[in-house]
C-alpha positions as CSV (number, residue, x, y, z in Angstrom):
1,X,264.4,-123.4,-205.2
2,X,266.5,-125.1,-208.1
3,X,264.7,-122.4,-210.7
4,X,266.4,-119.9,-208.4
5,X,269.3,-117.9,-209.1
6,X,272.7,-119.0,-206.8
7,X,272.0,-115.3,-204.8
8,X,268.5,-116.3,-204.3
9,X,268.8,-119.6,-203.6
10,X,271.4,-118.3,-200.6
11,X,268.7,-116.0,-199.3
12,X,265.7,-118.4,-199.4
13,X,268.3,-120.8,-197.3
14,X,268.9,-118.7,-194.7
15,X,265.5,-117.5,-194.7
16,X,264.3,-120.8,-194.1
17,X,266.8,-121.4,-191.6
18,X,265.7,-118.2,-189.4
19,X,262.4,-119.6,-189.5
20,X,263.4,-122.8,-188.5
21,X,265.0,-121.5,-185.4
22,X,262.6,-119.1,-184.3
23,X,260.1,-122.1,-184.4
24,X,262.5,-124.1,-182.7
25,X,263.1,-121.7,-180.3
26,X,259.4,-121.3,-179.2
27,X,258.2,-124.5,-179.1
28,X,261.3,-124.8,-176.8
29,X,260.1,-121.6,-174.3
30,X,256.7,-123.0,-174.7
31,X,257.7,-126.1,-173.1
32,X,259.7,-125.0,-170.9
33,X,256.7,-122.5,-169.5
34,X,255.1,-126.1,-168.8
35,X,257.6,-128.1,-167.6
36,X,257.9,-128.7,-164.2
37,X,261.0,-126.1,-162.2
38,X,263.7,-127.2,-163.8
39,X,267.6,-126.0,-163.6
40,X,267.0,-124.0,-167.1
41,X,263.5,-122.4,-165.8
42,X,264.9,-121.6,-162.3
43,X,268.2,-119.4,-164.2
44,X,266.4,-117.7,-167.0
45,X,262.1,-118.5,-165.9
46,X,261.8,-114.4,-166.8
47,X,262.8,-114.9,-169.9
48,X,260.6,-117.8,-170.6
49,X,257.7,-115.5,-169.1
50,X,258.5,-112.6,-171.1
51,X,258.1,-114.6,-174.8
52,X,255.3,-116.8,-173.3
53,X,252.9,-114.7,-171.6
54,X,250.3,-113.8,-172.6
55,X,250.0,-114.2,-176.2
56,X,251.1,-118.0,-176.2
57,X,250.1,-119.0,-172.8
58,X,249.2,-122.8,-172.9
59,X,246.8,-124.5,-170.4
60,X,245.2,-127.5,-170.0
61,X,241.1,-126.5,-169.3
62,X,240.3,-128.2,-172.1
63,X,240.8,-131.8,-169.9
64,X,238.9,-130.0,-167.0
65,X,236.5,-132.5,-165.1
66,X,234.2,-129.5,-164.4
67,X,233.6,-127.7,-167.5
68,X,232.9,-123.9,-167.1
69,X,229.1,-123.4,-166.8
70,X,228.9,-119.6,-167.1
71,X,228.7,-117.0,-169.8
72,X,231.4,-114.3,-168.7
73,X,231.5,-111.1,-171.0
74,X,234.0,-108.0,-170.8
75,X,232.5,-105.1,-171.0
76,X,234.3,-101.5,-171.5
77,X,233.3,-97.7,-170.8
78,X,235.4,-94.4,-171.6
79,X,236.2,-91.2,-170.4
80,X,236.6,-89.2,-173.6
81,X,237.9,-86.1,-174.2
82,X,236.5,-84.0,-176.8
83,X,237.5,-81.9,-179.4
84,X,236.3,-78.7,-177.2
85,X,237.7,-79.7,-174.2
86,X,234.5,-81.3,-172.5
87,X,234.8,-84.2,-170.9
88,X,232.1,-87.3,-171.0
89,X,231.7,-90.8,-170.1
90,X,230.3,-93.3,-172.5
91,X,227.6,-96.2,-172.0
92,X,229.3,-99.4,-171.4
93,X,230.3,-101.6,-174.5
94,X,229.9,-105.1,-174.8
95,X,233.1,-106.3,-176.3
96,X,232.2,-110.3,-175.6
97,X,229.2,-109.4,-177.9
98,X,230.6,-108.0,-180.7
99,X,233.5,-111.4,-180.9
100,X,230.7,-113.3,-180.6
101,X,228.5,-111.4,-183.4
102,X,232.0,-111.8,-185.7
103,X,232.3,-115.3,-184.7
104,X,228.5,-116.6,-185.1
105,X,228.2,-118.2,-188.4
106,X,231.5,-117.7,-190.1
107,X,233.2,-120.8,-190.6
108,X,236.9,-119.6,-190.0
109,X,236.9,-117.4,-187.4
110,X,240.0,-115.2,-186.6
111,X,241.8,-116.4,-184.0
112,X,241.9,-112.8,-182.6
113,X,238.0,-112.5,-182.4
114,X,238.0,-116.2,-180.2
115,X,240.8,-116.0,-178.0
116,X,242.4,-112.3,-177.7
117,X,240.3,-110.6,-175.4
118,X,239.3,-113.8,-174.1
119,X,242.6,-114.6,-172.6
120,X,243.7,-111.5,-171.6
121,X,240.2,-111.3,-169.7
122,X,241.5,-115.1,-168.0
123,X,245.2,-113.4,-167.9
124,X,244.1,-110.6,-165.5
125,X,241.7,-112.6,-163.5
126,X,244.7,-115.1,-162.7
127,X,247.2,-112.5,-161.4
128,X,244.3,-110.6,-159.5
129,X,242.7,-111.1,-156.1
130,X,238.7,-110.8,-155.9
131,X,239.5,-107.5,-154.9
132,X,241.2,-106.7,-157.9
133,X,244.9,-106.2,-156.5
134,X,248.0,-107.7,-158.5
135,X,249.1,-110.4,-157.0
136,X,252.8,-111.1,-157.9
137,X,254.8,-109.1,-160.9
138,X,252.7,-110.6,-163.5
139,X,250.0,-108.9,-162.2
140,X,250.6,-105.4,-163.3
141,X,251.7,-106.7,-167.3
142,X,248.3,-107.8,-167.0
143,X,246.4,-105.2,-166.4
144,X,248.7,-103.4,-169.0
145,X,247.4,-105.6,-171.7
146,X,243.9,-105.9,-171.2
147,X,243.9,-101.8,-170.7
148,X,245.4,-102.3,-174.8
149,X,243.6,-104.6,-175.9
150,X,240.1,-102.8,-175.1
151,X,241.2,-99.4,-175.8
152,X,242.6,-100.6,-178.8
153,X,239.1,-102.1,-179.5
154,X,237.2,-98.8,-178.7
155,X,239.2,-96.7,-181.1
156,X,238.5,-99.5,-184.1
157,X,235.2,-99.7,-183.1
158,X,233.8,-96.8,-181.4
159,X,233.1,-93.0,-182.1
160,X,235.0,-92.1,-179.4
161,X,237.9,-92.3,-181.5
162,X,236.4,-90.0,-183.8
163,X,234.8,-87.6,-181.9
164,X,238.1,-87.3,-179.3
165,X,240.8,-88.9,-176.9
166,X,240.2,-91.3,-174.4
167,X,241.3,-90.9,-171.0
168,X,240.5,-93.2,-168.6
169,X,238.9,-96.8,-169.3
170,X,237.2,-99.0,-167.0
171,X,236.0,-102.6,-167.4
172,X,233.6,-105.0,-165.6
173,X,232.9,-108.6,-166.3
174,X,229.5,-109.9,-166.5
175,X,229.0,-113.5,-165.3
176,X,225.8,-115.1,-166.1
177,X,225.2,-118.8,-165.1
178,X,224.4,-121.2,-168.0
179,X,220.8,-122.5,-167.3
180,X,220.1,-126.4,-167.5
181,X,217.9,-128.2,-170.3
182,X,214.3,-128.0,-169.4
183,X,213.6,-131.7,-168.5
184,X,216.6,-130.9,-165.6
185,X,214.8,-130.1,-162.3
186,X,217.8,-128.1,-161.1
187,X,217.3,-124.5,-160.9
188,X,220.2,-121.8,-160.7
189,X,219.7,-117.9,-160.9
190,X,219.6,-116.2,-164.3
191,X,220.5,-112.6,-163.1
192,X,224.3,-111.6,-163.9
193,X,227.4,-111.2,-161.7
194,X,229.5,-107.9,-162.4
195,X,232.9,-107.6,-161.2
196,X,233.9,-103.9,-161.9
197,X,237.0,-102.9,-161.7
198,X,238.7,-99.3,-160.9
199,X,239.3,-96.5,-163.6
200,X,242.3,-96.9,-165.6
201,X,244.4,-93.8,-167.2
202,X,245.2,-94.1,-170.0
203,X,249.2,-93.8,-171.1
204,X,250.1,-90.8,-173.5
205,X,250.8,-93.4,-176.1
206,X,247.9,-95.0,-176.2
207,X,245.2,-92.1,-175.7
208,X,247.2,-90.5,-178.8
209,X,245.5,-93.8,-180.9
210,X,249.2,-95.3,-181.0
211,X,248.0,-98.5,-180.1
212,X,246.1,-100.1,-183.4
């Protein structure tokens, strides 16, 4: 900064400074969103919510005692509406299979291909019941995001976006148990789980491609 001008030298300060206390800032909502109900989380807990959840939820299954043994992929089909007016409904799309194709064998991954429709996969799942219904207000936000995150995904990836607008999404998860090392004599079933959940319209917004 010394080779700077005085002007520049000013802006680079505060620049620095905004930075500081924006990473200041969240590491202190990011605590606070673990921290046990305090005074501070019961007065302004929406507000730690709202910049936490769900991009920089923190959890601790890393320490688990039971490690996940199943394989659980997201999978996405569209209603699309095309250029004529027609409407059509395409094959389901493996979205867990095309992170893990972008993932498998390149040494820095994005985080975005690991953990983005990963966790808002997790996010839903934790605000749902096994019968799909919101349970609490973080339960709609939710379902808001992942309905982004995977048409947002369809029109980067798929000729939907192309060939017309899509109107309704819906999304299953496909949970397939992890089988044990062939010396183990314990035997669990290869065939997958799917948890489908209801069609989803799409908002005006995001059927117009706004969401990239």
């Amino acid at each position: 900064m010394a080779a700077l001008s005085p002007r520049y030298q000013v802006a680079a300060a505060l620049a620095l400074a905004v930075v500081g206390v924006a990473a200041c800032v969240h590491l202190l909502m990011v605590f606070l969103s673990l921290a046990p109900a305090n005074t501070v989380t019961k007065q302004h807990g929406k507000a730690v919510e709202e910049w936490v959840f769900p991009e920089f939820e923190q959890n601790w299954k890393l320490f688990a005692p039971n490690p996940l043994q199943q394989n659980i992929a997201v999978q996405v089909r569209a209603e699309v509406r095309a250029k004529d007016g027609g409407l059509r409904t395409t094959g389901w799309t493996d979205l867990s299979a095309q992170d893990g194709a972008a993932i498998d064998g390149n040494l820095v991954p994005s985080h975005t291909q690991q953990n983005e429709l990963r966790r808002a996969w997790d996010f839903f799942t934790a605000t749902h019941s096994t019968d799909n219904r919101p349970v609490g207000m973080r339960g709609s936000l939710s379902e808001q995001y992942l309905r982004r995150v995977v048409v947002m995904r369809l029109y980067r990836t798929y000729p939907a976006g192309r060939d017309g607008v899509i109107q309704r999404v819906q999304i299953r998860s496909s949970t397939t148990n992890v089988q044990p090392p062939e010396w183990s004599r314990e035997r669990v079933s290869d065939k997958p789980i799917y948890r489908v959940l209801p069609w989803w319209t799409v908002t005006a917004d995001e059927a117009a491609g706004g969401v990239r």
